[in-house]
C-alpha positions in Angstrom: 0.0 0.0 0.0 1.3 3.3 -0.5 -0.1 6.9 1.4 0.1 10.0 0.0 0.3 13.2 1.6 -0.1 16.8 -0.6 0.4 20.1 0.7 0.7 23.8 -0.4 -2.7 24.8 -1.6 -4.2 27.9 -0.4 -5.3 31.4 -1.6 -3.2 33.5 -4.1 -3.7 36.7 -6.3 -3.6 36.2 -9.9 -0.4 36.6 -11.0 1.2 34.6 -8.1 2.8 31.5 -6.9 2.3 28.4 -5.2 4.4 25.4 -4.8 2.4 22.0 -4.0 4.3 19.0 -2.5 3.5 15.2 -2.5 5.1 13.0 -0.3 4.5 8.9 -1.1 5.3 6.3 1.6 4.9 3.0 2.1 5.8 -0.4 0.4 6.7 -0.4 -3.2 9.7 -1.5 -5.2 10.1 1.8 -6.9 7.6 4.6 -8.2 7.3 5.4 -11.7 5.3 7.9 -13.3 4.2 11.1 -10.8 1.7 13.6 -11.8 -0.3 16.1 -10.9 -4.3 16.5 -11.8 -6.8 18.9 -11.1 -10.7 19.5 -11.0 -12.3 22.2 -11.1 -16.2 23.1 -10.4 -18.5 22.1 -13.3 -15.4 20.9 -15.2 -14.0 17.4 -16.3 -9.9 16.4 -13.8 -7.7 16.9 -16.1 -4.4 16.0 -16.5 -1.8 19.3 -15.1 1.3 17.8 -15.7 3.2 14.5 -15.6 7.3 13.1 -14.8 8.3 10.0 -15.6 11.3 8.0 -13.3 14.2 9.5 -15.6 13.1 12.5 -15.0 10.9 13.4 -18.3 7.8 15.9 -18.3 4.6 17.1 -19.7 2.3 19.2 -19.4 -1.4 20.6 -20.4 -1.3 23.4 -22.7 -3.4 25.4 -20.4 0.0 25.3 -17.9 2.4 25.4 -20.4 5.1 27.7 -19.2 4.3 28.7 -15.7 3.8 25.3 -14.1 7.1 23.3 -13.6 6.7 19.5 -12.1 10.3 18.1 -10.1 10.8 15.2 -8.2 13.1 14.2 -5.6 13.4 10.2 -6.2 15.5 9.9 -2.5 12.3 11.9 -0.8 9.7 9.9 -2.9 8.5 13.3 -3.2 6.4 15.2 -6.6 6.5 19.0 -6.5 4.8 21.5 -9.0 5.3 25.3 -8.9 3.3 27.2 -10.0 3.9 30.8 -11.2 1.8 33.3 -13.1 -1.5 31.5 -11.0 -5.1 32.6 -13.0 -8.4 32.6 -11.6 -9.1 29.6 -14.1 -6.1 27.9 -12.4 -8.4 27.5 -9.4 -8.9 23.8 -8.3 -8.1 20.7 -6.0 -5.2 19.7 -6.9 -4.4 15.4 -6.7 -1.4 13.8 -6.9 -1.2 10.4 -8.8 1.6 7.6 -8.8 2.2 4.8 -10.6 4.3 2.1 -8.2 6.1 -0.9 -9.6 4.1 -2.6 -6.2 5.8 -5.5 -4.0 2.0 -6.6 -3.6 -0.9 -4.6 -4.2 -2.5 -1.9 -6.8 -0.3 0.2 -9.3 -2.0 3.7 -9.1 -2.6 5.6 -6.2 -4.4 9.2 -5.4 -3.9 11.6 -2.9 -7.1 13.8 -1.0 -6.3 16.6 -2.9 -5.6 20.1 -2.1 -7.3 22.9 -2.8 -6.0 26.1 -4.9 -8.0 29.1 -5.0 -6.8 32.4 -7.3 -8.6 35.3 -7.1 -8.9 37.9 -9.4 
């Protein structure tokens, strides 16, 4: 099984920054793909950006640019900052992993954290 934990969300200004954090632990061989989604009211999750193990991205076009997704392999850890925040931007924000699992499911979600911009 593997817990995630997500943090940074709050209230910004457009034009801002946030940086969101996702911590995974628990019992896996490794963790592959890490990514970041969001849903927002009356709208379909869609996918905010993506990293794969070796350390390559992607990203939605709406983000292009001003979000940036990093990991830390030795912390087990996803970050995404994000810069020049619009109200449209506003969201929960999940992180999703993909384990290489000892026992177990492969994809995992975390609670979510909300980001609010505000015009």
């Amino acid at each position: 099984q593997v817990q995630l934990v997500e943090s940074g969300g709050g209230l910004v200004q457009a034009g801002g920054s946030l940086r969101l954090s996702c911590a995974a632990s628990g019992t896996f061989f490794r963790i592959n793909v890490m990514s970041w989604y969001r849903h927002a009211p009356g709208k379909q999750r869609e996918a905010v950006a993506t990293i794969s193990t070796g350390g390559s991205t992607s990203y939605a076009d709406s983000v292009n640019g001003r979000f940036t997704i990093s990991r830390d392999n030795a912390k087990n850890t996803v970050y995404l900052q994000m810069n020049s925040l619009k109200p449209e931007d506003t969201a929960i924000y999940y992180c999703h992993v993909v384990v290489a699992p000892i026992i177990g499911p492969t994809d995992y979600w975390g609670k979510g954290t909300l980001v609010t911009v505000s015009s």
